[in-house]
C-alpha positions, 0 to 999 in steps of 0.5 A: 689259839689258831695261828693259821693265816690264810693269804687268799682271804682279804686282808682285813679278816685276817687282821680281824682274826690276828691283830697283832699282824698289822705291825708286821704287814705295815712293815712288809710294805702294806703302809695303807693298812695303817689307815683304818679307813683303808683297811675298812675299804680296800682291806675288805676286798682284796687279799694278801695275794693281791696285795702283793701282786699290785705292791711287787712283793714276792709271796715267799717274802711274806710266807717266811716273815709269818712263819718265822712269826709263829704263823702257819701260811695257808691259801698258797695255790 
């Protein structure tokens, strides 16, 4: 199993890819994602990076929740 996610792609590849991570997005404060609708719309146009950057989350916040989750963090410029 691949556990690399990388938080330059859009959301919803990512969520396609590890459906498990929506919970933990959710709880990071990616409360519309819960919407299928907006994870179809929005999701499929902007990235985690983004994402954070229009909600004020700091990226190590959500680097170190993924990592201690078992994932890999990739897209970090």
């Amino acid at each position: 199993m691949n556990n690399v996610i990388d938080l330059s792609i859009p959301v919803a590849e990512v969520i396609d890819a590890h459906p498990e991570v929506l919970d933990i997005l959710v709880e990071l404060g990616f409360a519309p994602l819960a919407n299928p609708q907006m994870r179809e719309t929005v999701g499929r146009q902007v990235s985690l990076l983004q994402g954070a950057a229009m909600h004020g989350l700091p990226i190590e916040k959500i680097q170190s929740l993924l990592e201690a989750n078992g994932y890999e963090v990739a897209g970090i410029d």
